[in-house]
C-alpha positions in Angstrom: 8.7 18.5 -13.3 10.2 21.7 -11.7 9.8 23.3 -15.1 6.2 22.7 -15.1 5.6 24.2 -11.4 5.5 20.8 -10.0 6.9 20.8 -6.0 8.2 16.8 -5.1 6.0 15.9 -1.9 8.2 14.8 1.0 6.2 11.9 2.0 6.7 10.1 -1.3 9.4 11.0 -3.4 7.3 9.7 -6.6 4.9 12.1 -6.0 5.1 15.3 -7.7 1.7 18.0 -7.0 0.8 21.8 -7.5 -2.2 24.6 -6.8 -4.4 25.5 -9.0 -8.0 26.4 -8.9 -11.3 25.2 -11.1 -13.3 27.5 -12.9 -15.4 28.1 -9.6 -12.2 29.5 -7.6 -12.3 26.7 -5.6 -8.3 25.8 -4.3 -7.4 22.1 -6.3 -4.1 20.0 -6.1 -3.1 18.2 -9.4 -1.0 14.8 -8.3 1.4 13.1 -10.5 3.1 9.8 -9.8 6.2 9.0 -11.6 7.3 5.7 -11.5 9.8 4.8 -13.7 8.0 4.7 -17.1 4.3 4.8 -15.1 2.9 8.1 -14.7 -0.6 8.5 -13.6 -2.0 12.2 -13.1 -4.9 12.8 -10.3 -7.3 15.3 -12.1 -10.3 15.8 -13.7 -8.1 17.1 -17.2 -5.5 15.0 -16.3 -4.9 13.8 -20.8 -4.3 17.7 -20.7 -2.0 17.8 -18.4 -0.1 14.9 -19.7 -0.4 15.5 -24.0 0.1 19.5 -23.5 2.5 20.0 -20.8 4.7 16.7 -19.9 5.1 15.7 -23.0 7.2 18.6 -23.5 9.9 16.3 -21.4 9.0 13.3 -21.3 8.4 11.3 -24.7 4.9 9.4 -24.3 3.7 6.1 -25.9 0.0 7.9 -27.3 -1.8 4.3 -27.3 -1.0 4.2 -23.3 -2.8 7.3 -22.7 -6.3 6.8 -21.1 -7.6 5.9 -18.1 -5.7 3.7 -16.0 -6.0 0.1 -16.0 -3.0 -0.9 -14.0 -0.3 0.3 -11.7 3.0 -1.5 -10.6 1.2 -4.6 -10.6 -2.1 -3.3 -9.2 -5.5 -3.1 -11.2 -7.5 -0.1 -11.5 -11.0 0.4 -12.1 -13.7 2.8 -11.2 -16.5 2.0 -8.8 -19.8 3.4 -7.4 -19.7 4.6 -4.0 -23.2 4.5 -1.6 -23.4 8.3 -1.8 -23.7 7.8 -5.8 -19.8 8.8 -6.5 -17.8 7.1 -9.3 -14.4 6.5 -7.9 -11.6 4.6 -8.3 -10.3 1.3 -6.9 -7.1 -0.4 -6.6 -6.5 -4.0 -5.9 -3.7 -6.3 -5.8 -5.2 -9.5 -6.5 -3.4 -10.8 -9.7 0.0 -10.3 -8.1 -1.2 -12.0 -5.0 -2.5 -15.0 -6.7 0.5 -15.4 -8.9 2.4 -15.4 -6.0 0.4 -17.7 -3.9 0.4 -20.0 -7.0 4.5 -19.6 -6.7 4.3 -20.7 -3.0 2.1 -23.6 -3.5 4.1 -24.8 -6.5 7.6 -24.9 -3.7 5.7 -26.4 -1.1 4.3 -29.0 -3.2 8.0 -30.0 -4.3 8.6 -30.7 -0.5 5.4 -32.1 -0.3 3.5 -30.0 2.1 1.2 -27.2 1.6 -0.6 -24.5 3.1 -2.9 -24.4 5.8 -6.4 -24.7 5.2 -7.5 -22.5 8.0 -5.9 -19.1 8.2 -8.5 -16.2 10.1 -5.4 -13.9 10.8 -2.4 -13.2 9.0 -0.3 -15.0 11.8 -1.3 -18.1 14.2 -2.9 -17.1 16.9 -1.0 -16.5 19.7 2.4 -16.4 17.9 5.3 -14.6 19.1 8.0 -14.0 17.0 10.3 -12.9 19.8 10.2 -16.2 21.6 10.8 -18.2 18.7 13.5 -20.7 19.5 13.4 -23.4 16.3 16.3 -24.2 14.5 17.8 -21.8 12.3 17.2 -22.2 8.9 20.2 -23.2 6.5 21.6 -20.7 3.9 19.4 -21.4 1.1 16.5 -22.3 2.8 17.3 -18.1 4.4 17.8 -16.7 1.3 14.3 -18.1 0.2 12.8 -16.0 3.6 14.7 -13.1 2.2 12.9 -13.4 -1.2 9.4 -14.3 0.8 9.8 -11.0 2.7 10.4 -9.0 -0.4 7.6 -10.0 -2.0 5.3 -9.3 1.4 6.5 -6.0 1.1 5.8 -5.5 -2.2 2.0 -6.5 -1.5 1.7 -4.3 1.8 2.7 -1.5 -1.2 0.1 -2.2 -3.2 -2.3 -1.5 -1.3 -2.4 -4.5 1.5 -2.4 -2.8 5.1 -4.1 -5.2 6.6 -0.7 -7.3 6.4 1.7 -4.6 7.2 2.2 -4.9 11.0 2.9 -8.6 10.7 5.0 -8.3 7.8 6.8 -5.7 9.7 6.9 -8.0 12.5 8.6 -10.9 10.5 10.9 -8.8 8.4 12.8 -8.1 12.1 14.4 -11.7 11.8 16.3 -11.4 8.3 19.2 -11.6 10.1 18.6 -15.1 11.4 15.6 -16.4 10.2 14.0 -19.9 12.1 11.8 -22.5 11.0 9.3 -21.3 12.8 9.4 -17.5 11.2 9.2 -19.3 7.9 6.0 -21.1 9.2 4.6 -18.1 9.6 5.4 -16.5 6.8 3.9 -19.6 4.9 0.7 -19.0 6.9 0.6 -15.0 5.7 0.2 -16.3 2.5 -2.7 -19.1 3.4 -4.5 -16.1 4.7 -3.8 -13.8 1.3 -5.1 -17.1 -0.4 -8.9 -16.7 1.1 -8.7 -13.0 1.3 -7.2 -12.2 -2.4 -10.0 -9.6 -3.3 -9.3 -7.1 -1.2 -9.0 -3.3 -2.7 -8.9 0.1 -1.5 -11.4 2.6 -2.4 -10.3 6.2 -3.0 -12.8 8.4 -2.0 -12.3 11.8 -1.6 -15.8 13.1 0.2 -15.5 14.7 3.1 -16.1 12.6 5.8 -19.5 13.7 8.3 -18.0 13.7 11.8 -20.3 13.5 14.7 -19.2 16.7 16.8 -20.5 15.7 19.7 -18.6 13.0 19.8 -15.4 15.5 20.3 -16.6 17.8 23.3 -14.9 21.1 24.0 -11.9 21.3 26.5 -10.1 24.1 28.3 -6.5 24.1 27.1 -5.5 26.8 28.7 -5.4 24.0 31.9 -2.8 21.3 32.0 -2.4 18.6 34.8 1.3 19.0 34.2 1.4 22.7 35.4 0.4 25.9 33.8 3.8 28.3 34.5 7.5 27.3 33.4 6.5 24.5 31.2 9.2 23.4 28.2 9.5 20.8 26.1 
């Protein structure tokens, strides 16, 4: 990718992006995402990019190359936006069903299930912390392991709005309890009623209401104005 002009970003180090400009002079980033043997391109010419320029490194499957349909388990598809703006979405919901399906399938061999009621990713008013149940026995601890893997995996495709509690429960690996295992059952009730949720990327500018930002005086601190360091 060096070869081609491409600089790895240091936020992500599948991500691989470079300058260029359109026909209009106006400044334009390609992106491409190497993942393994994935390798999406974020451009308006991005079959250019990939049939004229990495192919000369990387040996392409031609009936793969098209508009992306899916990405490390996610689905892809384009969508219209309010302002009129075909964009694209990304949504994780056939690898969260499959693994909901997976979890209803163990409990039902122990013959429980999940609840029926789940608002929030957790119970309300749980506290991981304070949990004092019993500890959970090696195999039954290995199976939290596996549980938390797969949480992970959904909070990277795409599933923030599970990634502070996920977070939360992957702090116990080292001694799992009945109770975190409860709750990690009840993160999945909740992906079971909310399954369809996707991310929209759109790249508009957002309209920011200036007003709502009023000027300040930063020459002024409250902490001092002379012999301030860090």
């Amino acid at each position: 990718m060096t070869h081609l002009g491409f600089e790895l970003s240091k936020a992500d180090p599948d991500v691989w992006f470079h300058e260029g400009k359109r026909k209009n002079g106006e400044i334009m980033y390609t992106y491409v995402l190497l993942h393994t043997d994935n390798c999406p391109v974020i451009l308006d010419r991005a079959e250019a990019i990939l049939c004229d320029e990495i192919s000369r490194y990387f040996v392409l499957k031609e009936e793969l190359i098209g508009p992306p349909s899916q990405y490390l388990g996610g689905k892809l598809h384009k969508v219209t936006l309010e302002n009129g703006i075909d964009e694209w979405a990304f949504g994780s919901a056939h690898y969260v069903n499959a693994t909901v399906d997976n979890v209803d399938t163990y409990l039902k061999s122990k013959e429980e299930k999940l609840v029926a009621q789940a608002p929030a990713p957790l119970s309300n008013g749980y506290r991981p912390e304070i949990d004092v149940s019993s500890e959970l026995q090696p195999a039954e601890a290995s199976h939290f392991h596996s549980l938390i893997g797969i949480l992970c995996w959904i909070v990277e495709l795409g599933r923030a709005d599970i990634c502070i509690e996920v977070s939360m429960m992957s702090s116990y690996l080292a001694l799992p309890r009945e109770g975190h295992m409860k709750e990690l059952f009840h993160i999945f009730a909740y992906l079971k009623k909310h399954h369809n949720a996707e991310m929209i990327f759109d790249p508009s500018e957002p309209k920011l209401n200036e007003s709502l930002f009023p000027a300040q005086d930063w020459s002024f601190s409250v902490y001092g104005i002379e012999d301030l360091k860090e």
